[in-house]
C-alpha positions in Angstrom: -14.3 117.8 67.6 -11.6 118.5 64.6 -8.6 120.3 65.2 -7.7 122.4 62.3 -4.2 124.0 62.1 -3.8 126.9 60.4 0.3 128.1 58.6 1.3 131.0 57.4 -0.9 133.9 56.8 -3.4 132.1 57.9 -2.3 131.9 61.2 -2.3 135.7 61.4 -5.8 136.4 60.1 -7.5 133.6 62.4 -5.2 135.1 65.2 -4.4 131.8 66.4 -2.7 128.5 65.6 -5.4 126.1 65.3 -9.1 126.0 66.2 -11.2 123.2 67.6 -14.0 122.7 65.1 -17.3 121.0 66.5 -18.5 118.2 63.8 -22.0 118.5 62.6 -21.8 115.0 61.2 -19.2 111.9 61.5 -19.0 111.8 57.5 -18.2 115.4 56.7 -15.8 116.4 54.2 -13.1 118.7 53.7 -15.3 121.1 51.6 -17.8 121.2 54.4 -15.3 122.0 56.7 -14.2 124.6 55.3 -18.5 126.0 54.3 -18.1 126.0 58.5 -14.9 127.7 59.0 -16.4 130.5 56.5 -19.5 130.8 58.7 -17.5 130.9 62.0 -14.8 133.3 60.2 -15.5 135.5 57.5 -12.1 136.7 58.2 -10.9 133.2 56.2 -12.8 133.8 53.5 -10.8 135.3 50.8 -7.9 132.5 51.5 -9.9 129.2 52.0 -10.6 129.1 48.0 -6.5 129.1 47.7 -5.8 126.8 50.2 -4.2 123.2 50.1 -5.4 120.7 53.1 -3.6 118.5 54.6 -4.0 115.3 57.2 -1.5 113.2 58.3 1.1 112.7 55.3 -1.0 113.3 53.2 -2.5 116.1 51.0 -5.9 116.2 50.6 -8.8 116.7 48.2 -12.0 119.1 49.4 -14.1 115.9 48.6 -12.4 113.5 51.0 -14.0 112.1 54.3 -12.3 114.5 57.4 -10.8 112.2 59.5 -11.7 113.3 63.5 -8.6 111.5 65.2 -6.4 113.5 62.7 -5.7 117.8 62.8 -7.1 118.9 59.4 -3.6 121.1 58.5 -4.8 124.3 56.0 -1.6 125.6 54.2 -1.9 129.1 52.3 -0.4 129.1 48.7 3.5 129.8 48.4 4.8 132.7 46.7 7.9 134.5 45.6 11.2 133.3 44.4 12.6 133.7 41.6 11.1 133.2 38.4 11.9 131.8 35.4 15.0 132.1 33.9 16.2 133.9 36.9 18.6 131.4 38.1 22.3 132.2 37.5 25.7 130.4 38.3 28.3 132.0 39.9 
């Protein structure tokens, strides 16, 4: 079993904090992880393209080896702010 966190509006769509996700395989990867949480929730969908992955300290690629003793973290993408040359002293 994985536990995968979900932040931000991800959190609201899955309609919960984190998920326990039962491993096919012991050498799965991120990407596949993700192929399963699309299966299990279409609701995900349109956000798991756009999301970063995280484990441990540590930012990782869809590629890498999950690690099972570790929460796979999935953060949405940040937006807002100010933009360019929209900074001011005062």
């Amino acid at each position: 079993m994985l536990d995968v966190q979900f932040y931000g509006v991800l959190q609201q769509v899955a309609g919960t904090r984190s998920l326990q996700v039962d491993l096919k395989d012991d050498d799965i990867t991120v990407d596949q992880v993700l192929t399963q949480l699309r299966q299990d929730m279409p609701e995900l969908s349109a956000h798991l393209p756009r999301v970063a992955c995280a484990q441990g300290e540590s930012l990782v690629r869809r590629s890498d080896a999950v690690d099972p003793r570790q929460p796979l973290v999935l953060l949405p993408p940040v937006s807002g702010g100010r933009g360019p040359g929209q900074w001011r002293n005062t």
